[in-house]
C-alpha positions as CSV (number, residue, x, y, z in Angstrom):
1,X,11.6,-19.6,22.8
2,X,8.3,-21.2,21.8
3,X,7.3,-20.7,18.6
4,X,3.7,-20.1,17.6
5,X,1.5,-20.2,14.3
6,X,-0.7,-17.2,12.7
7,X,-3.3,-19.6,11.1
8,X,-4.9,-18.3,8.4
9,X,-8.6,-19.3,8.0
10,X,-9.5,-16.6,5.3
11,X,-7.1,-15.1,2.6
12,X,-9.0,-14.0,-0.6
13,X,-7.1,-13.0,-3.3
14,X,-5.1,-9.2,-2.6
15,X,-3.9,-10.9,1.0
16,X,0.3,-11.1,0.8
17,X,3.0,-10.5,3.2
18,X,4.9,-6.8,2.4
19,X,8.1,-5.3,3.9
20,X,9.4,-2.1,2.9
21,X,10.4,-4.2,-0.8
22,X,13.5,-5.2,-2.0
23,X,15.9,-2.5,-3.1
24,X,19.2,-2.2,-5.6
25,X,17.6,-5.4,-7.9
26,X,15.9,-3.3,-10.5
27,X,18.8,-3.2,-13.2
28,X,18.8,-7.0,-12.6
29,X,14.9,-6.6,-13.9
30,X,13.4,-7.7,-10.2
31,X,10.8,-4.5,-9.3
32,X,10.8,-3.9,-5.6
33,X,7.0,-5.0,-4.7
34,X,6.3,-3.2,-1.3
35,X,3.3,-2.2,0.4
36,X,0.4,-0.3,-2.1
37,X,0.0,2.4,0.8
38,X,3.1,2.8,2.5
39,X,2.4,5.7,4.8
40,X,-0.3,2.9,6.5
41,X,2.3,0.2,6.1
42,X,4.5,2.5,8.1
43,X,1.7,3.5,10.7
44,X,1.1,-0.3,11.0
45,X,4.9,-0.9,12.2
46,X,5.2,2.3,14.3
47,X,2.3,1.4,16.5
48,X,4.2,-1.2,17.8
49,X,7.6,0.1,18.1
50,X,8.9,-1.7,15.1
51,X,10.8,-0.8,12.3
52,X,8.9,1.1,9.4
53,X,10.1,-1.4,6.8
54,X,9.5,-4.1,8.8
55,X,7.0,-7.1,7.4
56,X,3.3,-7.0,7.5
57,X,0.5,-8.6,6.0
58,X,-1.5,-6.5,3.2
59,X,-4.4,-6.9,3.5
60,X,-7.0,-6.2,-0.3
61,X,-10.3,-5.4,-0.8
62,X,-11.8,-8.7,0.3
63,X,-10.4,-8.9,3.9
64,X,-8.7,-11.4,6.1
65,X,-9.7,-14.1,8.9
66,X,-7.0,-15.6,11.0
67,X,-6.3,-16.9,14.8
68,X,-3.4,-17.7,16.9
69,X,-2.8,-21.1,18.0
70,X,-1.3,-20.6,21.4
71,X,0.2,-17.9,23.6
72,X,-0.9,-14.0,22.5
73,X,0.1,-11.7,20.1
74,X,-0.1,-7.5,20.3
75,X,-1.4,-7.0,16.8
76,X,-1.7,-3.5,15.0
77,X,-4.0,-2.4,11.5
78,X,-3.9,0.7,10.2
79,X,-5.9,1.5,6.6
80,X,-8.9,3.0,6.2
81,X,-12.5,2.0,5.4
82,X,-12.0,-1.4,7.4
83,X,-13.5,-3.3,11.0
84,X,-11.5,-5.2,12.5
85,X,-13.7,-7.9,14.5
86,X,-12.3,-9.9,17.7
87,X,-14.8,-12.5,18.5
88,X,-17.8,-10.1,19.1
89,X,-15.7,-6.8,19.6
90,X,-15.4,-4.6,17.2
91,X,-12.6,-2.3,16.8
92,X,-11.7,0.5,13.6
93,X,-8.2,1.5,12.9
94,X,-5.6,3.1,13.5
95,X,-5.2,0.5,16.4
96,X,-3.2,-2.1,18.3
97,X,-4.2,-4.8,20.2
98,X,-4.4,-8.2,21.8
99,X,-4.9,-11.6,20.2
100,X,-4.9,-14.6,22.0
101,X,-5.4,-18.6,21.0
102,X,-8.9,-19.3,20.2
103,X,-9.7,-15.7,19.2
104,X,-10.7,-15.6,15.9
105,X,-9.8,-12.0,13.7
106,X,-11.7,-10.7,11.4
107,X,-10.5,-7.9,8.5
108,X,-14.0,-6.9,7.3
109,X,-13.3,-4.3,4.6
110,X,-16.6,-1.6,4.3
111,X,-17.7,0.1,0.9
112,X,-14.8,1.3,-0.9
113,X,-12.1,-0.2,1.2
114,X,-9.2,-1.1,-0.4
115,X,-5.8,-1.8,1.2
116,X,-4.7,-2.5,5.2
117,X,-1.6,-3.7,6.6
118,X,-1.6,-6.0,9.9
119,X,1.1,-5.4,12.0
120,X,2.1,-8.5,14.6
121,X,4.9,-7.8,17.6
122,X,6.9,-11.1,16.9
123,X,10.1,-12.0,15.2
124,X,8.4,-14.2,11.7
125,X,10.2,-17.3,11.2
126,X,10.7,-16.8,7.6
127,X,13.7,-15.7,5.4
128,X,14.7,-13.1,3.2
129,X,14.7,-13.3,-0.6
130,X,16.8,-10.8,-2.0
131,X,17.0,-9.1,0.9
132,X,13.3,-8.7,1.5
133,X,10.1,-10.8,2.5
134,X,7.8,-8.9,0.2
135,X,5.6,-10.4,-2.2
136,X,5.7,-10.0,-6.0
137,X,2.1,-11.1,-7.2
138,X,3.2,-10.7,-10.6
139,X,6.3,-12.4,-11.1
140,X,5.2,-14.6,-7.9
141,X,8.2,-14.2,-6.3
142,X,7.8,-15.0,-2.2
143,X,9.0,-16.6,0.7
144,X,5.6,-17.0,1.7
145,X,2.3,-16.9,0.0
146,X,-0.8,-16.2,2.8
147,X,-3.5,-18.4,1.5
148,X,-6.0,-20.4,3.4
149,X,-4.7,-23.0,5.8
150,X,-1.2,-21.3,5.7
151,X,0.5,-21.2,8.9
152,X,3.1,-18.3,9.9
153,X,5.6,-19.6,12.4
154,X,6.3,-16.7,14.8
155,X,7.9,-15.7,18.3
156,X,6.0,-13.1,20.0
157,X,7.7,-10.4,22.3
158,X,6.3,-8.9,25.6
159,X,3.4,-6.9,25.2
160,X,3.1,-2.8,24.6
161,X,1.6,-0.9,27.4
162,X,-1.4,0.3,26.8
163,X,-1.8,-2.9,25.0
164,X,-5.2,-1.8,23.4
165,X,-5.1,1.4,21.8
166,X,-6.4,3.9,19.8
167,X,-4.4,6.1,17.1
168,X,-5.6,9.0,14.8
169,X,-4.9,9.1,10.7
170,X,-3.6,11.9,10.1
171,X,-3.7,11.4,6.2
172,X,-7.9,11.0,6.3
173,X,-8.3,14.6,6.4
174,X,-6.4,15.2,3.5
175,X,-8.7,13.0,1.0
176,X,-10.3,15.6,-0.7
177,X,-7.1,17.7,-1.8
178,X,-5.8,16.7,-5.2
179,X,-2.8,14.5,-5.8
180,X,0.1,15.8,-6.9
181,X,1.8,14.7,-10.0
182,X,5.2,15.9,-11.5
183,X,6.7,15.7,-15.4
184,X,8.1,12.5,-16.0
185,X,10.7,11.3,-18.4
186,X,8.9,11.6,-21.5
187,X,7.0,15.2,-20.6
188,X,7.9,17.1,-23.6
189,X,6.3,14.6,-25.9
190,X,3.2,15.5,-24.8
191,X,1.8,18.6,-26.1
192,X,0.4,22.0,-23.4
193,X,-2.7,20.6,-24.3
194,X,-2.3,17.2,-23.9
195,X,-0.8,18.3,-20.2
196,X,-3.7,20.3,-19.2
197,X,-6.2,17.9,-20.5
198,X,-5.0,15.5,-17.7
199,X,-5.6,17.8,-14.7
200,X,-8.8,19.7,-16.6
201,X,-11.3,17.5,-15.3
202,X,-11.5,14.7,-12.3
203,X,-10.5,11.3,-13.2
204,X,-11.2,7.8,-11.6
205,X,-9.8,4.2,-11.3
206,X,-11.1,2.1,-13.9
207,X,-12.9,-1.6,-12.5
208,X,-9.6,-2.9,-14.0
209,X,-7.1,-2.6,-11.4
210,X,-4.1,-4.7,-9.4
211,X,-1.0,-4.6,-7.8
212,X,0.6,-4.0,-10.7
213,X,-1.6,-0.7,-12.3
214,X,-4.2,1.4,-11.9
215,X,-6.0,2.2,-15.4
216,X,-7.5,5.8,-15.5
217,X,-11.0,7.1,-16.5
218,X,-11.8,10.4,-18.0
219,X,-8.8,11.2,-19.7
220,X,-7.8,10.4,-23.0
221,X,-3.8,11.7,-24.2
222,X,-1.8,11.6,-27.4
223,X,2.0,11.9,-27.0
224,X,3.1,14.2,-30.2
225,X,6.4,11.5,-30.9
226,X,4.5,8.2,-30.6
227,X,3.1,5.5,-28.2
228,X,6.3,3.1,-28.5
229,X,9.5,4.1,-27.3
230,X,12.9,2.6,-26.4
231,X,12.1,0.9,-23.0
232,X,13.5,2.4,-19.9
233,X,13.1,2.1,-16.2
234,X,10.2,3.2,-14.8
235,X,8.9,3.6,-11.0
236,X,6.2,3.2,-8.9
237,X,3.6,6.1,-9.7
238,X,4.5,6.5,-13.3
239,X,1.6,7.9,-15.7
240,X,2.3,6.1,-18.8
241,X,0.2,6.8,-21.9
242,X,-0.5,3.4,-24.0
243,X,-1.7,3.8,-28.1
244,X,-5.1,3.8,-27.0
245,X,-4.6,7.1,-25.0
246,X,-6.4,5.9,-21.7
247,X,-3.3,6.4,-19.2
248,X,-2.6,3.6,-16.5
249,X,-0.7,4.5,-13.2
250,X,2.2,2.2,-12.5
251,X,1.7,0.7,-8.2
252,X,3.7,-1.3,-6.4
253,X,3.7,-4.7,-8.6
254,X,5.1,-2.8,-11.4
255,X,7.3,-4.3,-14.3
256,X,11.4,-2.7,-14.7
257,X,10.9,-1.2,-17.9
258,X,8.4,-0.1,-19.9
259,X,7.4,1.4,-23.6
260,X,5.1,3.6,-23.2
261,X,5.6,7.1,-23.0
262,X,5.7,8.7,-19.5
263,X,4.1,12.0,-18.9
264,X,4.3,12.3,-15.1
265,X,4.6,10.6,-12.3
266,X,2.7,10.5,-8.2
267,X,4.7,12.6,-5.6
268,X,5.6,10.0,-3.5
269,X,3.7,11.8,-0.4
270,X,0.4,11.3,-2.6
271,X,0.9,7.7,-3.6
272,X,-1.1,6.2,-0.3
273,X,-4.4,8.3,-1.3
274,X,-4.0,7.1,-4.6
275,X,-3.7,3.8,-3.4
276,X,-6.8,4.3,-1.5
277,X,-9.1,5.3,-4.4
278,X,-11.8,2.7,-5.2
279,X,-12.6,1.9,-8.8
280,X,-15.4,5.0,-9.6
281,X,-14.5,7.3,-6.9
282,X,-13.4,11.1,-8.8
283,X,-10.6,12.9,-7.7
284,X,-8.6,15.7,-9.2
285,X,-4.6,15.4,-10.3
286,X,-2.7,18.6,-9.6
287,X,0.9,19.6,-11.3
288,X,3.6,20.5,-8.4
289,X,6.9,21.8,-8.8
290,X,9.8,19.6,-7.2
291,X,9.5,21.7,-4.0
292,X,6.4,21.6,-3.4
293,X,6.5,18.1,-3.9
294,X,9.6,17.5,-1.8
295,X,7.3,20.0,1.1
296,X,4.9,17.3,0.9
297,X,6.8,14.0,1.5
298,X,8.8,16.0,4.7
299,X,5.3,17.1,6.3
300,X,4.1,13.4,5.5
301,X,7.3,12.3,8.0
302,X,6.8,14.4,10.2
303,X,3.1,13.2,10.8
304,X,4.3,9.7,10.7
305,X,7.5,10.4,13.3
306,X,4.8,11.7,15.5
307,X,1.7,9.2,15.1
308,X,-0.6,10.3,17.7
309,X,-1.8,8.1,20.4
310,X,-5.8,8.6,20.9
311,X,-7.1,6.2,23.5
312,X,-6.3,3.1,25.3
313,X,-8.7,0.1,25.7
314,X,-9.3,-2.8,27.4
């Protein structure tokens, strides 16, 4: 089989390569990285009959240009808030499509975008570490950084008929509907007040913002036993509460352990829309019970299991 080259022409910082992240290494203090939306992630993958952990390129808030040097390539992109341009066409996601050599592809983010994954129909020509291709922009562990003038060796399999085509998000609709958060392992050092206080009034994402965190606006809490405790694991979507009370959200980049006290963590279900929020952009926070919660993540499965086709283009 030939093998052909993604060429990268554009990759501003926030552009990496993400599988489903590496698994069973936290105890060794390795996080597992992973996509920052994984429900679009998923989406990205599914449109093209692949794997839902299988690798794509994340795509941040500051786009993407690439082209193909030979051949074609049936391409997917799913995340809201960003155009895709091909030459002159312009397409909007959920969708898959066709790239050929001397096409060039355009990830143009709009106002408030802030995370898409790029799915490709080809086997990548790059190996695991640690079981995973993800990247870690923290620790800066990768097999693969995606930077301008990086080529990604690739085999690309026979095209999906339709080859063009249209899909619906089923998780826009839900934007407006708080996200659901649930005690953590530190909850009962926070006082009933302290608890309320943190779904009393909307909150935003503070300007500073990664992989690795999301600081909150709005709220200020005081844990009742301290700031500093014995370190333990922590996850992605874990509210912990530094001395200065402002709490940060814990995302995909995020370090083994921590010290800070944690009073609740995302429902995994809500984690893409909190993903999704731009720096300034209210929403509420809403405390669920572990089955509502677990309701939640099953009806967010079931609208991934049956992604619905729209459209298909030429």
């Amino acid at each position: 089989m030939t093998t052909q080259h993604i060429l990268i022409q554009r990759a501003p910082m926030g552009v990496s390569l993400q599988d489903a992240g590496r698994s069973g290494y936290l105890r060794f203090g390795v996080s597992a990285a992973g996509p920052m939306d994984w429900a679009r992630h998923e989406m990205a993958n599914r449109m093209l009959g692949k794997p839902a952990a299988s690798t794509a390129i994340e795509v941040g808030p500051a786009g993407l240009g690439l082209s193909l040097d030979e051949g074609e390539l049936q391409i997917s992109f799913a995340g809201p808030g960003f155009v895709l341009k091909l030459d002159e066409r312009s397409l909007s996601g959920p969708v898959r499509a066709v790239l050929r050599a001397g096409q060039r592809l355009e990830i143009i983010p709009q106002r408030g975008a802030m995370w898409g994954y790029l799915g490709f129909l080809a086997d990548l020509k790059l190996p695991a570490l640690l079981g995973s291709q993800a990247e870690n922009s923290v620790s800066r562990l990768s097999v693969k950084q995606i930077r301008a003038g990086v080529r990604l060796g690739i085999v690309s399999k026979p095209l999906i008929q339709p080859a063009c085509q249209q899909f619906m998000d089923p998780f826009i609709i839900e934007e407006s509907s708080p996200i659901g958060i649930l005690p953590s392992s530190q909850y009962d050092h926070f006082s009933e007040e302290m608890k309320a206080a943190l779904i009393e009034n909307p909150v935003s994402i503070a300007n500073r913002y990664d992989r690795m965190a999301y600081r909150l606006e709005n709220v200020r809490l005081i844990s009742e036993q301290g700031h500093d405790i014995l370190s333990d694991g922590v996850t992605m979507g874990a509210i912990q509460v530094p001395g200065d009370g402002r709490p940060f959200i814990l995302m995909a980049d995020h370090q083994p352990t921590g010290g800070y006290p944690k009073i609740a963590c995302v429902c995994k279900a809500d984690l893409p829309r909190l993903a999704q929020m731009s720096p300034g952009r209210a929403f509420e926070l809403a405390w669920l019970n572990l089955d509502l919660a677990t309701h939640r993540w099953q009806s967010t499965q079931k609208q991934l299991e049956s992604l619905a086709a729209l459209k298909g283009t030429q």
